[in-house]
N, C-alpha and C positions, 0 to 999 in steps of 0.2 A: 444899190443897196439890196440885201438880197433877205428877200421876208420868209420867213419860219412859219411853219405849218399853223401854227398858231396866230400869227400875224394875219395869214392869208383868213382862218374862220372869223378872225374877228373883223376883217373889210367886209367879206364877203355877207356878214350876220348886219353888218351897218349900211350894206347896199341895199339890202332884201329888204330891211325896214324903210329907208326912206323910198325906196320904189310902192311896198306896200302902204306906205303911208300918203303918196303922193294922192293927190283930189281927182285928178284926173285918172289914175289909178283905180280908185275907190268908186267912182262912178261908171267906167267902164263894167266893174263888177257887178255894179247895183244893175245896171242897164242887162246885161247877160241872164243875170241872175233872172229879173220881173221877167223876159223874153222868154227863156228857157220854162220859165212856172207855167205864164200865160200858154204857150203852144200846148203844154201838157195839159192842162186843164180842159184849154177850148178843146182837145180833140177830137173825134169824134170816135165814138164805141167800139167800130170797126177800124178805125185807123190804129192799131196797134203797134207798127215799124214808127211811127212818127214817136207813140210816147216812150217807147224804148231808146228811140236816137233823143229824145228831148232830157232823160232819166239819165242819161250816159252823159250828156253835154254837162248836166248840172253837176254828176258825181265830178269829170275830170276837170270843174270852173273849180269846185271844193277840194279835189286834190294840188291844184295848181295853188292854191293858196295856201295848203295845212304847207306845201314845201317851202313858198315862201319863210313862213311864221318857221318851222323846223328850222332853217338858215339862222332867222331873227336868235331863236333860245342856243345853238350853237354860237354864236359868236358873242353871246352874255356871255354864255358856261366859262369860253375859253377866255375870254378877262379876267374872272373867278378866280382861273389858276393861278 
């Protein structure tokens, strides 16, 4: 069977959610997340390359995620249709 462009956004918006929805998923993040804060915070004054790699880590955990969730509202939308 051969799936239509349409088809495919909408697996692929139904994958994305139960990946991000998965616990072990969500906790992963949590755990990245506190690590990634904590380094930045503890660092020290002159350590500046660490909280710039620690600032960078955090934006591309929050990009990795806003694409999941992009996925998730693509494959609503194209139900919609």
């Amino acid at each position: 069977m051969t799936r239509t462009p349409k088809d495919k956004r909408i697996k692929k918006g139904a994958d994305a959610e139960r990946l991000l929805n998965d616990p072990i998923i969500q906790e992963v993040f949590e755990k990245l997340e506190s690590h990634y804060n904590n380094a930045w915070v503890s660092s020290g004054l002159e350590d500046t390359q660490k909280r710039e790699t620690m600032f960078l880590a955090l934006r591309a955990l929050g990009e990795f995620k806003l694409e999941l969730e992009s996925m998730i509202l693509g494959g609503k939308l194209a139900q919609n249709e």
